[in-house]
N, C-alpha and C positions, 0 to 999 in steps of 0.2 A: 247542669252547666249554667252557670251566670251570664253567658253568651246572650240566653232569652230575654234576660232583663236589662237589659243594653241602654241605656237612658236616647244614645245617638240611634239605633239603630228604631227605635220606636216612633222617631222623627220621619222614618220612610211612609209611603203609603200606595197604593196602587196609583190614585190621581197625579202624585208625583215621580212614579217610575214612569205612568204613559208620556208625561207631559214631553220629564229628559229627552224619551227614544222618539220623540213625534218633533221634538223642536232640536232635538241633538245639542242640548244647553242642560249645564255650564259645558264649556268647552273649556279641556284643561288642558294645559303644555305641556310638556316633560322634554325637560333639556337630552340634547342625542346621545349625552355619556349613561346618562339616569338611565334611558329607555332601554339601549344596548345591556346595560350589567343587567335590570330586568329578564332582559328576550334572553341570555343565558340563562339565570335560575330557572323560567318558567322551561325553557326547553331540555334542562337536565330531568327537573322533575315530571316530564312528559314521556322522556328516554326510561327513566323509574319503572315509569305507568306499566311501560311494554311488557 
């Protein structure tokens, strides 16, 4: 899979997953229409899961 050689995803590193979840930044928005059509797909594909 090409997935592993991700140019972006290589950008990650442990020092900056701790940083996010210790300082909870970036903080990002999501307009309430976005977030809603979201909260259905993830919850159809969770109904799937069952």
């Amino acid at each position: 899979c090409a997935c592993s050689e991700c140019p972006y995803m290589k950008m990650n590193t442990l020092e900056k997953l701790y940083n996010c979840m210790l300082y909870e930044q970036p903080e990002i928005l999501v307009p309430e229409a976005v977030r809603l059509k979201a909260y259905e797909s993830v919850a159809r594909m969770l109904e799937l899961s069952k």
